[in-house]
N, C-alpha and C positions, 0 to 999 in steps of 0.2 A: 690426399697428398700428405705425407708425415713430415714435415718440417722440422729439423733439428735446429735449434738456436744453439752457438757456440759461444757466447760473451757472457761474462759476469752476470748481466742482467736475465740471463738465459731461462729461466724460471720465470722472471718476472711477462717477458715476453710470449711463453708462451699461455699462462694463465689470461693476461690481457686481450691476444687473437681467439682464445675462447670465447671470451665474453662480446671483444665485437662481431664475432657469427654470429652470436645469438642478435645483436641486435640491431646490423644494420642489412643489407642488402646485398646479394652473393657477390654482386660486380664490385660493389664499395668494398666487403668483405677482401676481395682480392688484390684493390688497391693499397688498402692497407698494410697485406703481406708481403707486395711487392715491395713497398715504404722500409716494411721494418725487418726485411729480411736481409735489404741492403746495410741498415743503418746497423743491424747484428755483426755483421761480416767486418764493419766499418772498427765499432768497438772489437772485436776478437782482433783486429791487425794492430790498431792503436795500442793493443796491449793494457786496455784500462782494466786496473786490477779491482776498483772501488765501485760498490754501487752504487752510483749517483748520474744522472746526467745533466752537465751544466751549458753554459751559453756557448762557448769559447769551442767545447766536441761540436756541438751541434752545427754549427757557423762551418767549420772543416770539412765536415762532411755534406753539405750543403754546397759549399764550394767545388766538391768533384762536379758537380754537374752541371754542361752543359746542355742546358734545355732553357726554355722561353720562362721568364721570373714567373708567369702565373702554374707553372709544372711545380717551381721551388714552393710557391704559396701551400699548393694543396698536399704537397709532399710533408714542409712544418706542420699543416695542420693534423695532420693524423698524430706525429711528436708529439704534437701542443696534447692531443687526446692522453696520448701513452704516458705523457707528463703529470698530465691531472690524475692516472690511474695511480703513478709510482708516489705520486704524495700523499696519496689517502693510507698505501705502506712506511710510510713515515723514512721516504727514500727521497735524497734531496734531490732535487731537481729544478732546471732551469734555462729557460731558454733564450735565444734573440729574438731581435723584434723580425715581424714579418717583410720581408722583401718589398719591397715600393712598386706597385703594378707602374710598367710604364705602357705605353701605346703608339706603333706610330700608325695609327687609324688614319685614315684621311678621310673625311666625309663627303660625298658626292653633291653638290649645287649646283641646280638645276640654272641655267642661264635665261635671262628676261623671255628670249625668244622661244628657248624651249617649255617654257609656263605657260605662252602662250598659246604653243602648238597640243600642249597637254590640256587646257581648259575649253580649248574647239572642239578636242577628242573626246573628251567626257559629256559637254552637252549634247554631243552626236552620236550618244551610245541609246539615246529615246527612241531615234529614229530607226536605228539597228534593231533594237530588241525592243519593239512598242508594247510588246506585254511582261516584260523583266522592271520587277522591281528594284533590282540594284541596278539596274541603266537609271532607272528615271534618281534615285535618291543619291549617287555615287557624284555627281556632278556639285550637291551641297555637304557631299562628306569632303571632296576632293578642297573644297574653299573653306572646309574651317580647319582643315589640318595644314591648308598652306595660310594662311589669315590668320590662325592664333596659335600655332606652333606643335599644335596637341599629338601626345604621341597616340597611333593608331586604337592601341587597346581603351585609353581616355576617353577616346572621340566614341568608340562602338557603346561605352558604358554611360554615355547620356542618356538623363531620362527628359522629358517636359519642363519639369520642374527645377532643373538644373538651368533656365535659362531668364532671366530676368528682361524684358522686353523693354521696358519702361529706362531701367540703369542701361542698358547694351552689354550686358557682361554672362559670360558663363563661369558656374561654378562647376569646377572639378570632384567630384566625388572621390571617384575610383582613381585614385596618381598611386604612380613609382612610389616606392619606401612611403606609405601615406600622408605623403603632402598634397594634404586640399589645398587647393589655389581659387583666385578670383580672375577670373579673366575679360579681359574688355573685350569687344567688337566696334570693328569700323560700324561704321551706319550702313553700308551696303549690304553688309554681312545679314546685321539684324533684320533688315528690311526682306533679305530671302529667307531668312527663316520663319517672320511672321508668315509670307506666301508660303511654304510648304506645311506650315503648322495650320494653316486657312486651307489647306487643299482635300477635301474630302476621300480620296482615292488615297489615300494615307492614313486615314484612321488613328486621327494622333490622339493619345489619350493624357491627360495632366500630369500624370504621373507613370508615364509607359514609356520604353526605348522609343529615343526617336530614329532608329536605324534599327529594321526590322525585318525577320523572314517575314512572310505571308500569316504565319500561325503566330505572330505574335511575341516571336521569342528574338530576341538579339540574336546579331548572325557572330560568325565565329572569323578572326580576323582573315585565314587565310583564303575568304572571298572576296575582299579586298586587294589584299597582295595578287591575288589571279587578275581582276581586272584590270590595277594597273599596269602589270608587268605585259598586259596584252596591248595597253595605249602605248607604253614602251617599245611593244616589238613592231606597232605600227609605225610608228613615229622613226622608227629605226635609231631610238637611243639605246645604243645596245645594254646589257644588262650581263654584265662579268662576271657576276658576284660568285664569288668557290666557297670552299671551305677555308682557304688559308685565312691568317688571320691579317686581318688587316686589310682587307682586298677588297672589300664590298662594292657594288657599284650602284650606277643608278638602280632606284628602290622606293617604294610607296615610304620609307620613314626620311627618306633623302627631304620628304617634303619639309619636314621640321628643320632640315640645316639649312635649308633655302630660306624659310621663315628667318633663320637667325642672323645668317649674314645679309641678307637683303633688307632687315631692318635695322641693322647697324648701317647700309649703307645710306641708308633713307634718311637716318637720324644727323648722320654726318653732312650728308645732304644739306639739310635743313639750321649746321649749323649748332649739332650739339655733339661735341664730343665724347672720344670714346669713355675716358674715364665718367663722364656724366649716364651714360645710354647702358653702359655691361653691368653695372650692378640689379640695375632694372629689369635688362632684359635676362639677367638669370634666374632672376627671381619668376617672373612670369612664366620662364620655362620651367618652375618645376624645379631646378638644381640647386643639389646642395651648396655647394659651392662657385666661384667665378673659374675655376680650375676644370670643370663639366666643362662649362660654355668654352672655355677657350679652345676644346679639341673640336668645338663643331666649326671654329673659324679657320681651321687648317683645309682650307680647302680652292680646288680648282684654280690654281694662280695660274696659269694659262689665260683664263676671264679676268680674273679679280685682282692685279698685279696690284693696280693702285691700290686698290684696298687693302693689302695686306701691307704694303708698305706703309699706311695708316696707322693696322694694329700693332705690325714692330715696332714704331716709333714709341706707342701709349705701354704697350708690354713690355719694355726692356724691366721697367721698375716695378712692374706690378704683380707678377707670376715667375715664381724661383725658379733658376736651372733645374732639373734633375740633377741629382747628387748621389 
């Protein structure tokens, strides 16, 4: 394809798509010309006779378009590229800041009685499949990703040695953006894990996965996501989940948002408020920020009216509008 650039910068642009063929990946390669053959057309109409590009062009032309802010994210980011190339030519350049991802995600939580009808279904997948090793082991992956919040790929990447019996705590090796964590366990928790770490038909080794194919090697997460999504289809909680964004439905990582509103609701329970309970409970989850945890509390008011009339109350002063 011969692309002619028609702006001021027309030279600079097309030396630049040079260079990122050579160095990224066909498909990225073409997102990028898509980006900058718009943003060509943009400058040749605007009439910019100077070669520079600053905040205030780019902001304009950013605003033609409507599409979803993480479309604008990736579309500045390739600019940001073509910016850093036009400065190394001593062509001034400059940009805004990146667009504020918003979300309106809603996350799926699972209800007291549907945890319950899910934790029947997994210790009765032994009896189903008496020679399936993910029957028998699936029922104490199912209780520590609902019990300590862990996300799926965290939980598959324990080894033995990650698990303190004596403190009741797991260590997190393998986390999101690598933050190791400490993590506690109820007593109950550790108490099943000692029995399956005592179970010889497991072959648990000190320093080996404890969630295992047969040969030994950790299994890959989407054998997990099949199982549950099969207690899902038993259970007849349906499972919606598209492509769109935002849509998701019930899901094997749903179990983590159950984790998190269900122990806010426990903690309130009990008597300790929320301003007291969400800096903790973010921490434990893993997040960087109290900003994470708040999108996992948007959820199911259909159940949890009172509850969330709890977290509006504590949230008014705590987590900025969008802006």
């Amino acid at each position: 394809m011969n692309i002619v650039f028609k702006s001021i910068l027309k030279d600079e642009l097309k030396s630049f798509m040079a260079f990122i063929k050579l160095s990224v990946a066909d498909v990225t390669h073409k997102a990028y010309l898509r980006t900058l053959i718009d943003l060509d057309s943009f400058l040749y109409m605007e009439g910019i006779a100077e070669k520079k590009l600053d905040a205030d062009q780019i902001s304009r032309w950013l605003d033609r378009f409507t599409v979803h802010i993480s479309t604008k994210k990736s579309k500045l980011s390739h600019v940001k590229r073509l910016s850093d190339y036009l400065l190394t030519l001593d062509i001034q350049s400059s940009l805004p800041e990146l667009p504020r991802k918003t979300t309106d995600f809603k996350p799926y939580v699972f209800s007291a009685d549907e945890m319950s009808q899910i934790f029947e279904a997994a210790d009765d997948l032994i009896l189903e499949r008496p020679n399936s090793r993910i029957a028998a082991e699936f029922p104490l992956m199912l209780r520590i990703l609902y019990g300590c919040g862990l996300r799926l790929g965290e939980a598959i990447s324990l080894t033995w040695d990650c698990i303190d019996f004596s403190a009741g705590t797991i260590t997190v090796k393998v986390a999101k953006n690598q933050k190791q964590r400490l993590v506690p366990m109820n007593d109950e928790l550790t108490r099943i894990l000692k029995l399956y770490r005592a179970a010889p038909c497991f072959d648990a080794q000190d320093h080996g996965p404890i969630f295992k194919k047969n040969n030994g090697k950790p299994r890959t997460s989407g054998a997990y996501w099949s199982v549950f999504d099969g207690i899902l289809s038993e259970l007849g909680i349906k499972n919606h989940q598209t492509a769109k964004y935002g849509t998701r439905g019930p899901c094997i990582h749903s179990l983590r948002h159950s984790f998190t509103l269900h122990s806010l609701l426990k903690a309130e329970s009990e008597g300790r408020g929320f301003m007291d309970t969400v800096p903790f409970l973010s921490t434990y989850l893993g997040h960087d920020g109290l900003m994470q945890t708040d999108i996992y509390l948007k959820a199911r008011h259909e159940l949890y009216t009172e509850a969330h009339a709890i977290i509006s109350d504590y949230t008014n002063d705590v987590f900025p509008e969008e802006v």
